[in-house]
C-alpha positions, 0 to 999 in steps of 0.5 A, spaced: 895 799 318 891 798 325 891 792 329 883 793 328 884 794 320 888 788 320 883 783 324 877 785 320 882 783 313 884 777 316 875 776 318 874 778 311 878 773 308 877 768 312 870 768 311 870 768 303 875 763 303 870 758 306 864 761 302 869 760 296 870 752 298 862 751 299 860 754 292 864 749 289 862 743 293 859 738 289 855 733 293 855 727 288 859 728 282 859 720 279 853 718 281 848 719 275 840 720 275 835 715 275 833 719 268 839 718 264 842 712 268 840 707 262 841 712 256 847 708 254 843 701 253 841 701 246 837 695 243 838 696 234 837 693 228 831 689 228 830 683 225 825 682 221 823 690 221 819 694 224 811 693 220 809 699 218 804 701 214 808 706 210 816 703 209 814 695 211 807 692 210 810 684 209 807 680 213 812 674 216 810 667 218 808 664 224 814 661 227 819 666 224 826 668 226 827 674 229 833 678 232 836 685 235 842 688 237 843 690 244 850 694 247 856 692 252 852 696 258 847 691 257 847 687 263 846 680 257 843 675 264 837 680 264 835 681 257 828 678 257 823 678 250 815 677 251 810 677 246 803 678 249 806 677 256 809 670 254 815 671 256 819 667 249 826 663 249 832 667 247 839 666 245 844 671 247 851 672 243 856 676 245 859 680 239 864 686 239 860 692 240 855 688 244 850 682 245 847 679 239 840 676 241 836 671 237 829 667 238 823 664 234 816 666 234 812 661 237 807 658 233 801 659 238 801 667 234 799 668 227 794 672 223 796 677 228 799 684 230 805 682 235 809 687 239 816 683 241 816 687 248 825 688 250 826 689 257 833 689 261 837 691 266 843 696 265 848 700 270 847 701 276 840 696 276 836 700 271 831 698 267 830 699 260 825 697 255 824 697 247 821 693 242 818 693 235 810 691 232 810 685 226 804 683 222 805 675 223 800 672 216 797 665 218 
């Protein structure tokens, strides 16, 4: 082999050694996307259900007892709950697999359709909302 033969090889090489690395270079392999930062911050098991036409069509009373699970990733200082952009005081418990959040409907809502707007922060300061529809009877 050649001296020339012999340089171009080395060249080749080393050219796609470095092209090798570059194509396997990831610029942020542990830092989610603003999209699926909050997919694990879950809020479940509402309590009363969910009115529906259909499955639930119960009204409950004024003042009324509600509650909803929210998961460990929650970040529980965060959990606000707001009906009718009145924010409503809550209880927040932690229990195995999250926090338990209970309050109380206040007695200024009857005879009405509510929704019990969630909102929260979670990893990495995301915000997440959720919520459900009552039918509150006089």
């Amino acid at each position: 082999m050649s001296l020339q033969n012999l340089l171009r090889l080395v060249v080749v090489m080393g050219v796609y050694g470095t092209v090798g690395h570059v194509w396997a270079y990831d610029a942020s392999p542990n830092i989610s996307s603003g999209v699926d930062a909050c997919a694990n911050v879950i809020f479940s098991s509402f309590t009363p259900p969910p009115f529906s036409v259909d499955k639930n069509n119960v009204a409950v009373a004024p003042k009324s007892e509600f509650s909803f699970l929210a998961s460990k990733t929650v970040l529980f200082p965060s959990i606000t709950v707001k009906i009718k952009e009145e924010k409503v005081p809550v209880t927040v418990t932690p229990i195995n697999n999250g926090f338990l959040v209970k309050g109380k409907l206040p007695p200024s809502v009857k005879g009405s359709y509510i929704r019990l707007d969630i909102f929260a922060k979670g990893p990495s300061d995301c915000d997440k909302t959720d919520g459900w529809l009552l039918k509150v009877g006089n």
